[in-house]
N, C-alpha and C positions, 0 to 999 in steps of 0.2 A: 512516571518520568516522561511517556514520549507526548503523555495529552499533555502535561502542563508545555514542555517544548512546541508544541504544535499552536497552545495557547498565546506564546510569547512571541510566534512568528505571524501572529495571526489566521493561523489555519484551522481548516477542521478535520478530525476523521473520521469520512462519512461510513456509517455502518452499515451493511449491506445482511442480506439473510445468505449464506451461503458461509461452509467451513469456516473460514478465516475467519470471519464475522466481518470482514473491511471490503469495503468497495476498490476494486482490481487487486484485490489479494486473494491469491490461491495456496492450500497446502501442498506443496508437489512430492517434496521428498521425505518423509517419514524417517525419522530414526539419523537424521542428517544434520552435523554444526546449522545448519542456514537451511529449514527448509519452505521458508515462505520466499514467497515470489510477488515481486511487484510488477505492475502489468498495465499499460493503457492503450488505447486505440487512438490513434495519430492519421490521417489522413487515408481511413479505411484499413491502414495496418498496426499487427497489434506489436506494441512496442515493448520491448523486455528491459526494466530497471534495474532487476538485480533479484540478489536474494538474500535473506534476512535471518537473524535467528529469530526474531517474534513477531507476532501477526500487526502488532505497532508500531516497527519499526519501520516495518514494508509499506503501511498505510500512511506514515509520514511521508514516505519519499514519494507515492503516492500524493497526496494533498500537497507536497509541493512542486509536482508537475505544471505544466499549464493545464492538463483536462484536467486536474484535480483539484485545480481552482474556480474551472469555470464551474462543477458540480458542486 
């Protein structure tokens, strides 16, 4: 569901080697409605998006940042 979405907006979700498997997505909270977390670096600071119930979800809102376009 969320690649074809991501497909239709024109985005990617880049995959990174790390938990999540997504580039600025982390697992944080175990055992939690939402516990992926999106995350990018913005002007040397690291910017907090939210948090997600799945590692695809996070990675869209991810890829539709701007740093997650420019990657």
């Amino acid at each position: 569901m969320w690649r074809s979405q991501a497909e239709t907006e024109g985005l990617a979700l880049l995959v990174a080697d790390n938990k999540a498997g997504y580039f600025g997505v982390t697992l944080d909270q175990r055992g939690k409605p939402k516990p992926y977390q999106a995350q990018v670096t913005r002007g040397g600071k690291a910017v907090h998006l939210g948090c997600f119930a799945t590692a695809e979800e996070a990675a869209l809102c991810v890829a539709r940042s701007p740093e997650g376009q420019e990657a």
